[in-house]
PyMOL Python script that loads the backbone (N, CA, C, O; Angstrom):
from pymol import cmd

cmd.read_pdbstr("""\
ATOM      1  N   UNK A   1       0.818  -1.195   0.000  1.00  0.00           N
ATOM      2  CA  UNK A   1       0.000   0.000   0.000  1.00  0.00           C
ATOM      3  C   UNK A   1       0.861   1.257   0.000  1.00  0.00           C
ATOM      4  O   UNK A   1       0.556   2.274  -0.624  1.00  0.00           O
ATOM      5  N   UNK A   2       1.962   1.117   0.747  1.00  0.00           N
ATOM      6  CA  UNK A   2       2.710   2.291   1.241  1.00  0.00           C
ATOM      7  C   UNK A   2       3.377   2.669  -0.463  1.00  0.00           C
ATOM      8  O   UNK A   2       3.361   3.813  -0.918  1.00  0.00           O
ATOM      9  N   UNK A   3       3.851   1.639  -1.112  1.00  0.00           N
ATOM     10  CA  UNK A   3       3.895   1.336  -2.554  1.00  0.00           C
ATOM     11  C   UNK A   3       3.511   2.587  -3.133  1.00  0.00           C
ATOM     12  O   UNK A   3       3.805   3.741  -3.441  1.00  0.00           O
ATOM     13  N   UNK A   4       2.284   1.221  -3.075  1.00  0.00           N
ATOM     14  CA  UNK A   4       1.008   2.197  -4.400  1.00  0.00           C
ATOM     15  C   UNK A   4       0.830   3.878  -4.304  1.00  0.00           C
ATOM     16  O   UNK A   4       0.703   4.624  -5.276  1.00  0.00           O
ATOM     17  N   UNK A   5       0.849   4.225  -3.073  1.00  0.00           N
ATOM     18  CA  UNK A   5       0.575   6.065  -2.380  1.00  0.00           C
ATOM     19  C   UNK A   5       1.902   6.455  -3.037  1.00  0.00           C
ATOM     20  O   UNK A   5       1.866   7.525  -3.644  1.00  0.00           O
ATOM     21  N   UNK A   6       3.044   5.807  -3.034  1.00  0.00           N
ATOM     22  CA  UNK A   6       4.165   6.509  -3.365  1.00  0.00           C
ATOM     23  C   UNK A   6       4.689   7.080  -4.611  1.00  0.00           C
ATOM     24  O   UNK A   6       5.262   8.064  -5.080  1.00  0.00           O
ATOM     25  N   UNK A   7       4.171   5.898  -4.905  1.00  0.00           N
ATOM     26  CA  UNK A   7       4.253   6.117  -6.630  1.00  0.00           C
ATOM     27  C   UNK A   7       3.173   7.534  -7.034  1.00  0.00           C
ATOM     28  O   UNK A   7       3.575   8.658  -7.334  1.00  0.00           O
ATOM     29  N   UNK A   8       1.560   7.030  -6.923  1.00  0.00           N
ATOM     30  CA  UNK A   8       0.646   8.154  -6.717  1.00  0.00           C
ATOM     31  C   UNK A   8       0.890   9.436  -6.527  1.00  0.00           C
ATOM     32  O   UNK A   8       0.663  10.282  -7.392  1.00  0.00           O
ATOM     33  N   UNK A   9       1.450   9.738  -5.192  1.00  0.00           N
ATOM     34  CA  UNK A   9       2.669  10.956  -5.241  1.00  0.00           C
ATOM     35  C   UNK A   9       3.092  11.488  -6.410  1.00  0.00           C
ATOM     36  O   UNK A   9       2.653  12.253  -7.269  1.00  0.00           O
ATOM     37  N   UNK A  10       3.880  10.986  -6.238  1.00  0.00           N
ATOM     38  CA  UNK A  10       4.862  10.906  -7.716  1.00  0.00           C
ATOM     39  C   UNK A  10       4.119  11.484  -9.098  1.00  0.00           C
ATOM     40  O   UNK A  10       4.250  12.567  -9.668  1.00  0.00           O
ATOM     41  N   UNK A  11       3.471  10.579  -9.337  1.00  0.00           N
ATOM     42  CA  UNK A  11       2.768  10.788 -10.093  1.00  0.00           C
ATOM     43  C   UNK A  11       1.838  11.997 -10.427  1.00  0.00           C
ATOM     44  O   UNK A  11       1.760  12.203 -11.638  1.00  0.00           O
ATOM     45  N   UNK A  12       1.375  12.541  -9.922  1.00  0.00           N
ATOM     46  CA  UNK A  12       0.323  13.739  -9.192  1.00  0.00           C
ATOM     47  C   UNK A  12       1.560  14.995  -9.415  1.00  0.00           C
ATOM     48  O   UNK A  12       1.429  15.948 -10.182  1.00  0.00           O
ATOM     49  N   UNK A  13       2.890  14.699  -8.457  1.00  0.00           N
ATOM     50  CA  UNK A  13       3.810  15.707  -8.023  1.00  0.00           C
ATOM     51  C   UNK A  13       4.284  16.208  -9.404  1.00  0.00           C
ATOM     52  O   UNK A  13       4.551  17.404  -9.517  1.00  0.00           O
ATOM     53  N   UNK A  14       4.411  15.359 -10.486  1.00  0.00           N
ATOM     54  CA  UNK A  14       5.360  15.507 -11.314  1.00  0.00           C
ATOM     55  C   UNK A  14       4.363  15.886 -13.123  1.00  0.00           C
ATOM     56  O   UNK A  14       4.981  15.802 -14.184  1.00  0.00           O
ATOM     57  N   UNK A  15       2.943  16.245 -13.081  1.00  0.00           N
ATOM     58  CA  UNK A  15       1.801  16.737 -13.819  1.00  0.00           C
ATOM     59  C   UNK A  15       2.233  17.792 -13.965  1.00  0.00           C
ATOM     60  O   UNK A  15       2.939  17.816 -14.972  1.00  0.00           O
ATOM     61  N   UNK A  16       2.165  19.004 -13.318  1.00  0.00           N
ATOM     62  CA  UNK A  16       2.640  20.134 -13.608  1.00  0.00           C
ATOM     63  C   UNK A  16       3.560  20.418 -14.122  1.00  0.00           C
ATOM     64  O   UNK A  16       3.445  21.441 -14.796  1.00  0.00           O
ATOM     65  N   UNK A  17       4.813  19.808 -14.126  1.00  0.00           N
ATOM     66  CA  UNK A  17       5.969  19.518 -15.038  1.00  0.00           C
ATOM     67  C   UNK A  17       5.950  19.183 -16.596  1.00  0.00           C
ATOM     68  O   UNK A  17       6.740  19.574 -17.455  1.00  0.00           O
ATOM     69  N   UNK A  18       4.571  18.156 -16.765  1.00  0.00           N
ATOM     70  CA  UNK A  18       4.156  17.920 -18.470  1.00  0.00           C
ATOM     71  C   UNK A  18       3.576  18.771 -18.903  1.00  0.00           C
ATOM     72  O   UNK A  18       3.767  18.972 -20.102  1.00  0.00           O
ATOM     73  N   UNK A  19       2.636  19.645 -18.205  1.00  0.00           N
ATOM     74  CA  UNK A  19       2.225  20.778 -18.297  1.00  0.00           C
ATOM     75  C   UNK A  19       2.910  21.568 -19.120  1.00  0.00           C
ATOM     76  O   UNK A  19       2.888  21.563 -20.351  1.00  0.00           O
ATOM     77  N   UNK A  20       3.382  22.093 -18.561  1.00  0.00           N
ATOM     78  CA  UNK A  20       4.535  22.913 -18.905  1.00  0.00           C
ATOM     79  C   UNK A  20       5.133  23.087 -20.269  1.00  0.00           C
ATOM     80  O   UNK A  20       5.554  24.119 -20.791  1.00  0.00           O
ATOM     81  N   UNK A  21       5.076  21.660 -20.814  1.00  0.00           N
ATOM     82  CA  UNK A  21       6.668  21.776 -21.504  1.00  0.00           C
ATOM     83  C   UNK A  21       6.019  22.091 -22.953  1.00  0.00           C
ATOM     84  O   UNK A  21       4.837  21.764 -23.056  1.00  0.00           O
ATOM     85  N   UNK A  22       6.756  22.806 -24.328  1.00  0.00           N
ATOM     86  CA  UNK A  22       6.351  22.737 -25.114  1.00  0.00           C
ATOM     87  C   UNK A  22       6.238  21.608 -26.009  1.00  0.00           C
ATOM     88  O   UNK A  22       6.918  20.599 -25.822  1.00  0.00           O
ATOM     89  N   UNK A  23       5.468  21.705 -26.919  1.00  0.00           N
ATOM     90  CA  UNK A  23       5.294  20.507 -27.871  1.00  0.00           C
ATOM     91  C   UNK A  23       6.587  20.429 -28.683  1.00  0.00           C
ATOM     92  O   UNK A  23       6.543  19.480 -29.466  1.00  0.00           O
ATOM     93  N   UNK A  24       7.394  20.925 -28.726  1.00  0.00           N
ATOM     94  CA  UNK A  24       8.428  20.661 -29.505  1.00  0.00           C
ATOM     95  C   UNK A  24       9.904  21.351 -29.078  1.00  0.00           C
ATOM     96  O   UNK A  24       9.635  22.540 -29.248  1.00  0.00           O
ATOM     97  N   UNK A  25      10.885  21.323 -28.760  1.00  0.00           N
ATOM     98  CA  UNK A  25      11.288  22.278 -27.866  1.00  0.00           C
ATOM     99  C   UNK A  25      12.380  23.145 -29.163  1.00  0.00           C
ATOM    100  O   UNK A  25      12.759  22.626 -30.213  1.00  0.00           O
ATOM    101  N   UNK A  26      12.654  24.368 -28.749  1.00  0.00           N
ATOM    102  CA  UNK A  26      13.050  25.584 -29.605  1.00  0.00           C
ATOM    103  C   UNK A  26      14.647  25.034 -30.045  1.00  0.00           C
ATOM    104  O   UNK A  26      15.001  25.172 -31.216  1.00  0.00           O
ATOM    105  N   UNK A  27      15.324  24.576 -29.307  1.00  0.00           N
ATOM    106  CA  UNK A  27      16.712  24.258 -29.659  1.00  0.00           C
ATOM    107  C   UNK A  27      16.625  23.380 -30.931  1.00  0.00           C
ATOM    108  O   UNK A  27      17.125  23.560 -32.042  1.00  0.00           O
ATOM    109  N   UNK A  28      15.692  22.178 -30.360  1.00  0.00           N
ATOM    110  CA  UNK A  28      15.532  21.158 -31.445  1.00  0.00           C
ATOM    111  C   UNK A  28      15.299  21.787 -32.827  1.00  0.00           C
ATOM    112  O   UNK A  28      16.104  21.627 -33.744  1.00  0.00           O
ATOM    113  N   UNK A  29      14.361  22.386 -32.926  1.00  0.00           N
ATOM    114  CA  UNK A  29      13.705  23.409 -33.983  1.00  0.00           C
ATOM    115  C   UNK A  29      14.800  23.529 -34.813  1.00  0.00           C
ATOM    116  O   UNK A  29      15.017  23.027 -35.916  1.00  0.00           O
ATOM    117  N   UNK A  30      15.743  24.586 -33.826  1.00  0.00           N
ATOM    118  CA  UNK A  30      16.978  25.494 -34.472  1.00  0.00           C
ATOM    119  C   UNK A  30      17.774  24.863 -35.028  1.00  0.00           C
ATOM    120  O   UNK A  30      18.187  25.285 -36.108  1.00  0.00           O
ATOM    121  N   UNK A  31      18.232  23.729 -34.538  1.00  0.00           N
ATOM    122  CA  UNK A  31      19.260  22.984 -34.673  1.00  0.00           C
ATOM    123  C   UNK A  31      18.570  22.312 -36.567  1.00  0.00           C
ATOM    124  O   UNK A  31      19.124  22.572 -37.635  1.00  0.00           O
ATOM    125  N   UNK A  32      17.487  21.594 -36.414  1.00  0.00           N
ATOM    126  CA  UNK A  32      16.717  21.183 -37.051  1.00  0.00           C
ATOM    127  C   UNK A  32      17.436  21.822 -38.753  1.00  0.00           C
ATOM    128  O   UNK A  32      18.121  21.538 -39.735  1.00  0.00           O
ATOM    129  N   UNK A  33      16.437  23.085 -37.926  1.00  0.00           N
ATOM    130  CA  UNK A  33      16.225  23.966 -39.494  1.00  0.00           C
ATOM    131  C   UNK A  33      17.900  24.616 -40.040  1.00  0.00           C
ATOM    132  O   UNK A  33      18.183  24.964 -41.186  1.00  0.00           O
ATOM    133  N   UNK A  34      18.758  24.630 -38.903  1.00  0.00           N
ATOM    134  CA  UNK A  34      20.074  24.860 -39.669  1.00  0.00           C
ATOM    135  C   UNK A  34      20.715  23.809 -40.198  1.00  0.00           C
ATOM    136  O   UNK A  34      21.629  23.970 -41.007  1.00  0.00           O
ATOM    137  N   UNK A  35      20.342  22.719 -39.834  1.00  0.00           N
ATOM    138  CA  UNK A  35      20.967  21.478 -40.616  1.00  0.00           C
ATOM    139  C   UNK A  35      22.058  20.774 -39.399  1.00  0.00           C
ATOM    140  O   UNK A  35      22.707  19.737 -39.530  1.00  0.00           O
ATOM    141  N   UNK A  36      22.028  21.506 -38.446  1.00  0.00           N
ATOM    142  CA  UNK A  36      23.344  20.850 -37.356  1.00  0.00           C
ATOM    143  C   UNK A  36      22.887  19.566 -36.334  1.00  0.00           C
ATOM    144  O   UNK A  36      23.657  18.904 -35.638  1.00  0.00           O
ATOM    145  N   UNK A  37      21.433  19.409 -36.442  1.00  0.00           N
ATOM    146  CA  UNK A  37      20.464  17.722 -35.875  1.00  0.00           C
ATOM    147  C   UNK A  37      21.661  17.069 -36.590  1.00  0.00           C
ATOM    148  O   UNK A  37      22.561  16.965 -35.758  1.00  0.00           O
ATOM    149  N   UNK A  38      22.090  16.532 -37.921  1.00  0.00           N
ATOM    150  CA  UNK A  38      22.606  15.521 -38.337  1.00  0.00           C
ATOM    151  C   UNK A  38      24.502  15.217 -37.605  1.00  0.00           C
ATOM    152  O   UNK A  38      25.173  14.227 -37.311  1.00  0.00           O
ATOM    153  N   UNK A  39      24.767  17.238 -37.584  1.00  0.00           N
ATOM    154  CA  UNK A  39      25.977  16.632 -36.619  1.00  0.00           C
ATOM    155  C   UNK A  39      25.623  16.101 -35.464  1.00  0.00           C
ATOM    156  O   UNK A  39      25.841  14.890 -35.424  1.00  0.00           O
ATOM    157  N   UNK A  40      25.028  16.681 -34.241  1.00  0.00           N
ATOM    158  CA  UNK A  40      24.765  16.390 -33.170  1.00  0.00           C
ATOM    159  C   UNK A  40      24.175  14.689 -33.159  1.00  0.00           C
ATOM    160  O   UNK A  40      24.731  14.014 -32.293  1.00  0.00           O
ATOM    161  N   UNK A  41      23.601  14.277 -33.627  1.00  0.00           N
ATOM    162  CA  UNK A  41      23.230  12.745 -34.111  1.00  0.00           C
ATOM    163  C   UNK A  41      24.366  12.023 -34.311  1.00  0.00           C
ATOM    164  O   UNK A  41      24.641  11.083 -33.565  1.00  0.00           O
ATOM    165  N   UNK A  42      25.222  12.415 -35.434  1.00  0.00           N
ATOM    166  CA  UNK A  42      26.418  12.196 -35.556  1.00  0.00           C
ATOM    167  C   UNK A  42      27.743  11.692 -34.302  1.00  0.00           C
ATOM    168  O   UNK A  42      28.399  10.661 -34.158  1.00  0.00           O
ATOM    169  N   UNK A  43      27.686  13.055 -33.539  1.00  0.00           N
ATOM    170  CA  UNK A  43      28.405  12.942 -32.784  1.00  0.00           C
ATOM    171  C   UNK A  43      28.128  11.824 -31.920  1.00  0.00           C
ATOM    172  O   UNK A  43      28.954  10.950 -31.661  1.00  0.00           O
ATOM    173  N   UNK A  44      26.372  11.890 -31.264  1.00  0.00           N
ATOM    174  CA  UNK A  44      25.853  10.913 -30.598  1.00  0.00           C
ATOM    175  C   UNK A  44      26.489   9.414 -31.039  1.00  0.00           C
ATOM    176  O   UNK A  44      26.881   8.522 -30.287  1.00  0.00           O
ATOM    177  N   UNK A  45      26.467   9.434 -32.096  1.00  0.00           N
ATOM    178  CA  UNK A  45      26.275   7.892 -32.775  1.00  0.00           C
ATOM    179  C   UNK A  45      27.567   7.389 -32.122  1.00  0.00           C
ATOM    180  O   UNK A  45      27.715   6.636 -31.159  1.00  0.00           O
ATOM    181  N   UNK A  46      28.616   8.113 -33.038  1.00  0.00           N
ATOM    182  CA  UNK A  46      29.962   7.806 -32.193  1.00  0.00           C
ATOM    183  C   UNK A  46      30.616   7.571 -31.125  1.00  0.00           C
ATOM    184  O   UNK A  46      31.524   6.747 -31.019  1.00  0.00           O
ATOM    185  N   UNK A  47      30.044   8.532 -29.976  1.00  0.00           N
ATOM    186  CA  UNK A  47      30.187   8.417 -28.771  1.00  0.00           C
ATOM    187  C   UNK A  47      29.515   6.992 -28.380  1.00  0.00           C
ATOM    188  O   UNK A  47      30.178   6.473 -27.482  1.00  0.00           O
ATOM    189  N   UNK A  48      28.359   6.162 -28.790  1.00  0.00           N
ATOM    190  CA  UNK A  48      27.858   5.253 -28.727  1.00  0.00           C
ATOM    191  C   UNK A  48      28.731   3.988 -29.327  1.00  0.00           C
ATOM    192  O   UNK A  48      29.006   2.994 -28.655  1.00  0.00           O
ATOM    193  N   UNK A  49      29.112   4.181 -30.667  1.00  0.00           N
ATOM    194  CA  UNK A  49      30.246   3.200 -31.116  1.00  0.00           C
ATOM    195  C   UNK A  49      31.796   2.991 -29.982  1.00  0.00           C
ATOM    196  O   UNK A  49      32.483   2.096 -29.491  1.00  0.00           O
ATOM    197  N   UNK A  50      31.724   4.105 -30.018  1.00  0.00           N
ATOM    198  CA  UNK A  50      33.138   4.691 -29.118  1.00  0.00           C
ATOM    199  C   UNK A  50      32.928   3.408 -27.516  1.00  0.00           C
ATOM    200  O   UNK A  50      33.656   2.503 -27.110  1.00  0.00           O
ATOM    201  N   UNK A  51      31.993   3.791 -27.168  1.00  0.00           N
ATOM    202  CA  UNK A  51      31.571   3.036 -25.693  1.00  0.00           C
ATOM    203  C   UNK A  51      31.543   1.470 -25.941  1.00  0.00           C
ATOM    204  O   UNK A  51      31.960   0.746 -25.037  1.00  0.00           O
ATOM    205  N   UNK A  52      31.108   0.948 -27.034  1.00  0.00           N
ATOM    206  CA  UNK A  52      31.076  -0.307 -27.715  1.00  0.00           C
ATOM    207  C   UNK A  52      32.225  -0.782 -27.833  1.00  0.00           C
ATOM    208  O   UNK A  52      32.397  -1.689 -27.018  1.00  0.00           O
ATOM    209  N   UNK A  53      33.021  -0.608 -28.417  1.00  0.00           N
ATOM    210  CA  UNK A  53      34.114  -0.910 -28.828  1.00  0.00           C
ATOM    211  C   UNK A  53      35.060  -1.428 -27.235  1.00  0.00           C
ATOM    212  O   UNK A  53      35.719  -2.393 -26.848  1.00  0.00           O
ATOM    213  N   UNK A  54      34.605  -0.108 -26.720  1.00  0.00           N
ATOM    214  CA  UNK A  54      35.646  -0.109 -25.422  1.00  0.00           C
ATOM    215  C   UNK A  54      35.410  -1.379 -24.820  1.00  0.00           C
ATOM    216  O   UNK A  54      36.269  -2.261 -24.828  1.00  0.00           O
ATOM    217  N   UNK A  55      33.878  -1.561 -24.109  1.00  0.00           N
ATOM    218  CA  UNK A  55      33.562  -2.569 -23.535  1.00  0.00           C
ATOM    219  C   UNK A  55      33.553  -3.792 -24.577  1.00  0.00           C
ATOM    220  O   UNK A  55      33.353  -4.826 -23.941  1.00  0.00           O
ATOM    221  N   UNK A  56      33.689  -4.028 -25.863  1.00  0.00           N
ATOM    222  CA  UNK A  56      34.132  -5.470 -26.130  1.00  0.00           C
ATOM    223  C   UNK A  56      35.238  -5.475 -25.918  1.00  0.00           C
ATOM    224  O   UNK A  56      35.654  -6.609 -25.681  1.00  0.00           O
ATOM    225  N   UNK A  57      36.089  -4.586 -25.880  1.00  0.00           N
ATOM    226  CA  UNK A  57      37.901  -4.893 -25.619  1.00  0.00           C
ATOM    227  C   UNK A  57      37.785  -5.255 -24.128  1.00  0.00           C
ATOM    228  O   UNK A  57      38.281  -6.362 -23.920  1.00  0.00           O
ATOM    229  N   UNK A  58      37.263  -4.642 -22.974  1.00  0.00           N
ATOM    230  CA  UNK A  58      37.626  -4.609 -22.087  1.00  0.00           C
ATOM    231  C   UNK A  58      37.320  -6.261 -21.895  1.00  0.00           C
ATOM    232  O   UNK A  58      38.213  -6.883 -21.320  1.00  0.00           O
ATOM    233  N   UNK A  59      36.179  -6.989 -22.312  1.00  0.00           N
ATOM    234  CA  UNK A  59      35.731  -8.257 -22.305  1.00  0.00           C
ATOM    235  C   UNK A  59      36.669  -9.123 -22.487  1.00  0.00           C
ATOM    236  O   UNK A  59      36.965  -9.908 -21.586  1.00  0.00           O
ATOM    237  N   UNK A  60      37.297  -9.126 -23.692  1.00  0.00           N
ATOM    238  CA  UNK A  60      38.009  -9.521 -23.836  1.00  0.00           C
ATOM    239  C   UNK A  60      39.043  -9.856 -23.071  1.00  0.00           C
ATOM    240  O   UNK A  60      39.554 -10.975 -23.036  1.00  0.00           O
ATOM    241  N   UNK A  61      39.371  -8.917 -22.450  1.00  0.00           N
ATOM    242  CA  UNK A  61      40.862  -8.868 -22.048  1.00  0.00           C
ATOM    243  C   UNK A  61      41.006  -9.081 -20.832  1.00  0.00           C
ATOM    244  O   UNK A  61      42.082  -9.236 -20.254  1.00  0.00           O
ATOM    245  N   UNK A  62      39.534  -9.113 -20.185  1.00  0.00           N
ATOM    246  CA  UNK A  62      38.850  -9.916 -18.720  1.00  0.00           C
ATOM    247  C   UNK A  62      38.438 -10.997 -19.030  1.00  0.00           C
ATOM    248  O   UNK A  62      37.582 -11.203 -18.170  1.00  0.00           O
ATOM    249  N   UNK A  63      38.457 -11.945 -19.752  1.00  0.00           N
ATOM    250  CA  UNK A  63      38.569 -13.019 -20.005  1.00  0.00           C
ATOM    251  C   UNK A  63      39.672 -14.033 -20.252  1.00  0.00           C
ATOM    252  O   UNK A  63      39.686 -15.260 -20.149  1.00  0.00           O
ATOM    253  N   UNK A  64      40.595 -13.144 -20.609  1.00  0.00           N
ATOM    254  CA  UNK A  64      41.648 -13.685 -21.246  1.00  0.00           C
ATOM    255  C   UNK A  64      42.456 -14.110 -19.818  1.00  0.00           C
ATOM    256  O   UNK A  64      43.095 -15.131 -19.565  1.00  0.00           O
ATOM    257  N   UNK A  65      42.128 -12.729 -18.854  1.00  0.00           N
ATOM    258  CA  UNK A  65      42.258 -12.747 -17.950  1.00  0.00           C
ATOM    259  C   UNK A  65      41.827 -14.056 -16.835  1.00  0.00           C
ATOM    260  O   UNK A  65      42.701 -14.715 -16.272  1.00  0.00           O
ATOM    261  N   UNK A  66      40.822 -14.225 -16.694  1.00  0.00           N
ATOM    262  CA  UNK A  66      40.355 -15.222 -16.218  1.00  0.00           C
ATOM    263  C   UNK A  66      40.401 -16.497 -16.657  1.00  0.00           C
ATOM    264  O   UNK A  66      39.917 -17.295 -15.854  1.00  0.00           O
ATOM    265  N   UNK A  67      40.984 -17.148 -18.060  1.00  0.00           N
ATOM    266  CA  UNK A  67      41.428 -17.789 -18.684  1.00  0.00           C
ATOM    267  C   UNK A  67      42.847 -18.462 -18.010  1.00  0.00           C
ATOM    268  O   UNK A  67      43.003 -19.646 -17.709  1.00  0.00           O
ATOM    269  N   UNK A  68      43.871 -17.305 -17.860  1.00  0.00           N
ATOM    270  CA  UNK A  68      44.878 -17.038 -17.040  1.00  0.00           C
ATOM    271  C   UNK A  68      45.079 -17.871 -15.782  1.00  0.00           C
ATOM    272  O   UNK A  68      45.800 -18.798 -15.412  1.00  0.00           O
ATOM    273  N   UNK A  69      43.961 -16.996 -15.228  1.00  0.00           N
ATOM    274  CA  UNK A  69      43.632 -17.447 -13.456  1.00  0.00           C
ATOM    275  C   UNK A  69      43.347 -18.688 -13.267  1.00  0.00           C
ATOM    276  O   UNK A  69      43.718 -19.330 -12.285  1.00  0.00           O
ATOM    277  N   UNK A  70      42.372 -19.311 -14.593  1.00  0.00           N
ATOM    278  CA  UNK A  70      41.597 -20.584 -14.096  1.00  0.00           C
ATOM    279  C   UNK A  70      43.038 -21.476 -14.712  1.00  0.00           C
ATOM    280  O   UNK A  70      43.088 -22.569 -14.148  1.00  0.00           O
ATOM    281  N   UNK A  71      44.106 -21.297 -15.632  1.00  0.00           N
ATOM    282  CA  UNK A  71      45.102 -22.282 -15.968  1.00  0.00           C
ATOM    283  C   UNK A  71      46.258 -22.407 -14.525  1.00  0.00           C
ATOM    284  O   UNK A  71      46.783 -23.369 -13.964  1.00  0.00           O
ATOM    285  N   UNK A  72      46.293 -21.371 -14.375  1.00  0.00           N
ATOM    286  CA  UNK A  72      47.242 -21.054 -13.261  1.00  0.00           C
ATOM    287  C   UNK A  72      47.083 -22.070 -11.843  1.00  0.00           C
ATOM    288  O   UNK A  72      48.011 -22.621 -11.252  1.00  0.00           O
ATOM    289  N   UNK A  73      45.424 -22.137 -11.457  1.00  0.00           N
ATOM    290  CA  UNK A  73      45.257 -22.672 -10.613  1.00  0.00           C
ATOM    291  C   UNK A  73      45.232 -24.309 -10.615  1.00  0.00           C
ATOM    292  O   UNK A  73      45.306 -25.164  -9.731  1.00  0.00           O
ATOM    293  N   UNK A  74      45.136 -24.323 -11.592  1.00  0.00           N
ATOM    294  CA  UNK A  74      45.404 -26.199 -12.153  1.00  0.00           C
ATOM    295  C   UNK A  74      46.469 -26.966 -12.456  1.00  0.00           C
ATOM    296  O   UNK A  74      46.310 -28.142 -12.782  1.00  0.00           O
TER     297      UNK A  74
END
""", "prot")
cmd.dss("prot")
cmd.show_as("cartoon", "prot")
cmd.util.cbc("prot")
cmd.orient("prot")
């Protein structure tokens, strides 16, 4: 119960906030209509590849790791 009220809260507290906001927001717009959405996307994308990459290496190389550990101990 204490749950359900909390969330409710929440919920209720945070209306006036959707309220608020515009249907489309002005940066987006700008960005939009000058053509710079496709860098900013861009950049996004990369930073996303970028993070990928890292964590399959790091996998790797914590495995290889543990590969290591489990020969070592045998």
């Amino acid at each position: 119960m204490k749950l359900l009220s909390a969330f409710l809260f929440f919920c209720l507290l945070s209306m006036p906030l959707l309220a608020n906001t515009p249907a489309e927001p002005e940066m987006a717009e700008a960005l939009r209509s000058s053509g710079k959405i496709y860098v900013v996307v861009l950049v996004i994308a990369l930073v996303f590849v970028g993070l990928g990459i890292y964590l399959f290496r790091l996998d790797r190389k914590v495995s290889k790791l543990e590969k290591e550990s489990q020969s070592d101990k045998s």
